[in-house]
Backbone as CSV, one residue per row, in Angstrom:
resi,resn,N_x,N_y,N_z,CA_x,CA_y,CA_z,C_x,C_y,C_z
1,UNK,-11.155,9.958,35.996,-11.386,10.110,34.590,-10.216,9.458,33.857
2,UNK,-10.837,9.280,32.589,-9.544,8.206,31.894,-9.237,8.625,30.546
3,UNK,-8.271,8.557,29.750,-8.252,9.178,28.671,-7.247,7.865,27.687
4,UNK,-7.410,8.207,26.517,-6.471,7.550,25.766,-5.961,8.257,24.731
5,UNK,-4.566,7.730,25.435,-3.777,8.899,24.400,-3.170,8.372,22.750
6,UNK,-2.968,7.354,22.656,-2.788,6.529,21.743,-2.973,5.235,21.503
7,UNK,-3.460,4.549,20.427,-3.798,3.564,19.554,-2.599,2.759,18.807
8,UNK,-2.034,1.712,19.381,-1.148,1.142,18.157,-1.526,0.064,17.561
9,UNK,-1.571,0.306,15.991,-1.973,-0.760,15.525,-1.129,-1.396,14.257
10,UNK,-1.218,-3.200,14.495,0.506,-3.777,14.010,-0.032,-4.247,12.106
11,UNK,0.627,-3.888,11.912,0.315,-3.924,10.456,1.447,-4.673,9.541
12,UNK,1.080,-5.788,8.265,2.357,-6.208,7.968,2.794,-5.135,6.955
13,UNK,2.319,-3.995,6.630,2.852,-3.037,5.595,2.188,-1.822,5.565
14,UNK,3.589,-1.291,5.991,3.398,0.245,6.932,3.237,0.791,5.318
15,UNK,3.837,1.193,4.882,3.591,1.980,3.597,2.011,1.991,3.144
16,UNK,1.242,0.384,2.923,0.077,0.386,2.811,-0.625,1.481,3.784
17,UNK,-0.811,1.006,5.303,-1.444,1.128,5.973,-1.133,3.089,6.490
18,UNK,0.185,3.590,6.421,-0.063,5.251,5.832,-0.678,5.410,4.837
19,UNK,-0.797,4.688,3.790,-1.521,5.513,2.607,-3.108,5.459,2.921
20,UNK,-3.667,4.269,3.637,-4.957,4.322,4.086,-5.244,5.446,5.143
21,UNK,-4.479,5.440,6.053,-4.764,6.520,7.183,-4.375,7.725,6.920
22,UNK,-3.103,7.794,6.249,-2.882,9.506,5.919,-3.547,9.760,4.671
23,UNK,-3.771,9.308,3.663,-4.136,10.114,2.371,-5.323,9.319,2.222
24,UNK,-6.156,8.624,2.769,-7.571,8.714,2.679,-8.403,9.037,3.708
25,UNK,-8.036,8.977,4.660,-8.452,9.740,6.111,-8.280,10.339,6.636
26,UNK,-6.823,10.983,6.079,-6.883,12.509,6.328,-5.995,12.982,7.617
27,UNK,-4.860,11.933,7.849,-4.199,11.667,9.329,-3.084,12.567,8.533
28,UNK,-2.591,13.156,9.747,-1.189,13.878,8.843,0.054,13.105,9.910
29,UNK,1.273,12.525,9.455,2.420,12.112,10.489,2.681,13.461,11.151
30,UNK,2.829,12.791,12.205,3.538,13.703,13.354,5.099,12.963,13.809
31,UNK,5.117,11.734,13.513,6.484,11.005,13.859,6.485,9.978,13.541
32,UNK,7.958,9.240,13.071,8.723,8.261,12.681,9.543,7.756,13.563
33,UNK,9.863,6.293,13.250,10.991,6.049,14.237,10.969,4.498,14.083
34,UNK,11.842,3.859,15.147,12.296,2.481,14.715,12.967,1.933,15.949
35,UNK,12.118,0.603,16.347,12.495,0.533,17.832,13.381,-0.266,17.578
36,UNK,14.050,-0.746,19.034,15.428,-1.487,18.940,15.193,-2.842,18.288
37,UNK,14.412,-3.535,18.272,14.101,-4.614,17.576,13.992,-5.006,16.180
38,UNK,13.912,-3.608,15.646,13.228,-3.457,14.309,12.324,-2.909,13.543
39,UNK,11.445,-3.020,14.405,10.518,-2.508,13.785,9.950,-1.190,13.903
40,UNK,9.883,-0.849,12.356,9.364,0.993,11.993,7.966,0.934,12.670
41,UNK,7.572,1.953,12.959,6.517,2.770,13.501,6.292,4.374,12.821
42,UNK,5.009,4.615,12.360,4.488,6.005,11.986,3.596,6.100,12.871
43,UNK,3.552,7.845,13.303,2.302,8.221,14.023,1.448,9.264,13.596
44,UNK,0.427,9.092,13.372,-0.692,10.097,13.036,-1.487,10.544,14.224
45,UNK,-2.137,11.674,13.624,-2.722,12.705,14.318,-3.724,13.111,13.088
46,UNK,-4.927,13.543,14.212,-6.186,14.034,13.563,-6.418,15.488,13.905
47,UNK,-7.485,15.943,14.109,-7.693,17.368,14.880,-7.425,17.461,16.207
48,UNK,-7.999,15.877,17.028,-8.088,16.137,18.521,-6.421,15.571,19.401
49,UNK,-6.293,15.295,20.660,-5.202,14.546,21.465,-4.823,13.288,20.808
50,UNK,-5.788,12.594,20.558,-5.393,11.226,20.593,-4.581,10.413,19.138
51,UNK,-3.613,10.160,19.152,-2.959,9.185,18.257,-3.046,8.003,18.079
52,UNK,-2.932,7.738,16.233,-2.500,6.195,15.976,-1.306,5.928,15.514
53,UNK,-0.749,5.037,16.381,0.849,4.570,15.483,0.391,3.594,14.935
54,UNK,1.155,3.252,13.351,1.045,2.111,12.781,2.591,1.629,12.886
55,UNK,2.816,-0.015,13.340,3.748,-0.859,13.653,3.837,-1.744,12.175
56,UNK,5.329,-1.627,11.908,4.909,-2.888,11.358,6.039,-4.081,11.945
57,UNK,5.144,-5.098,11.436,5.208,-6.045,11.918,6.578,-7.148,11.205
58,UNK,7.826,-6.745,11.699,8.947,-7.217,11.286,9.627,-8.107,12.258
59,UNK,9.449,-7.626,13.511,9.783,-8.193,14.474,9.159,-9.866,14.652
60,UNK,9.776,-10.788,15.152,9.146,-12.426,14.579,7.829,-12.839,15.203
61,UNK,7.976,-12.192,16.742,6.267,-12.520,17.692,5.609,-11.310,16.917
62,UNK,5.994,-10.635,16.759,4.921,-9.088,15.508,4.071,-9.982,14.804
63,UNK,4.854,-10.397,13.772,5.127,-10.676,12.316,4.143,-12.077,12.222
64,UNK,4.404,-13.245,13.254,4.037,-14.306,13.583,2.168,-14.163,13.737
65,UNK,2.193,-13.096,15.121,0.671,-12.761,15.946,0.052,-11.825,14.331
66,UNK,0.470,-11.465,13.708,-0.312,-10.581,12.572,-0.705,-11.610,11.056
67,UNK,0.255,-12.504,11.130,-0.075,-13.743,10.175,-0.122,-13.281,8.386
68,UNK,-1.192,-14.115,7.919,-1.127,-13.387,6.459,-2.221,-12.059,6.484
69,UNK,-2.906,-11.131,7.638,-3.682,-10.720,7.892,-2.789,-9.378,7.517
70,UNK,-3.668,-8.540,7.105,-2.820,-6.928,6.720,-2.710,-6.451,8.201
71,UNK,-3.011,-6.190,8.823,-3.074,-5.734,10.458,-4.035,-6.242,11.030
């Protein structure tokens, strides 16, 4: 059996992309943070296991692979 525990998805603007997932869909953060490279990450949570982090995309292969595209 297989499960998935989380979803990351790279976004060029984290602020946007919480306000879509937490305050219109209803995701509440469960965690923040900021990897060695740079780039911030938020994670949401719904009712069930599974999470979405939103990345953003600061880092240059991020930033580059995400283009003028919002995520």
């Amino acid at each position: 059996m297989a499960s998935l525990g989380r979803v990351v998805h790279a976004v060029a603007d984290l602020e946007g992309a919480v306000g879509l997932f937490r305050d219109l869909l209803g995701g509440r953060v469960v965690s923040t943070g900021a990897a060695v490279d740079g780039n911030h990450w938020v994670e949401l949570a719904w009712g069930g296991p599974g999470r979405l982090r939103l990345l953003e995309g600061t880092h240059a292969g991020i930033a580059e692979w995400i283009g003028d595209r919002p995520g």
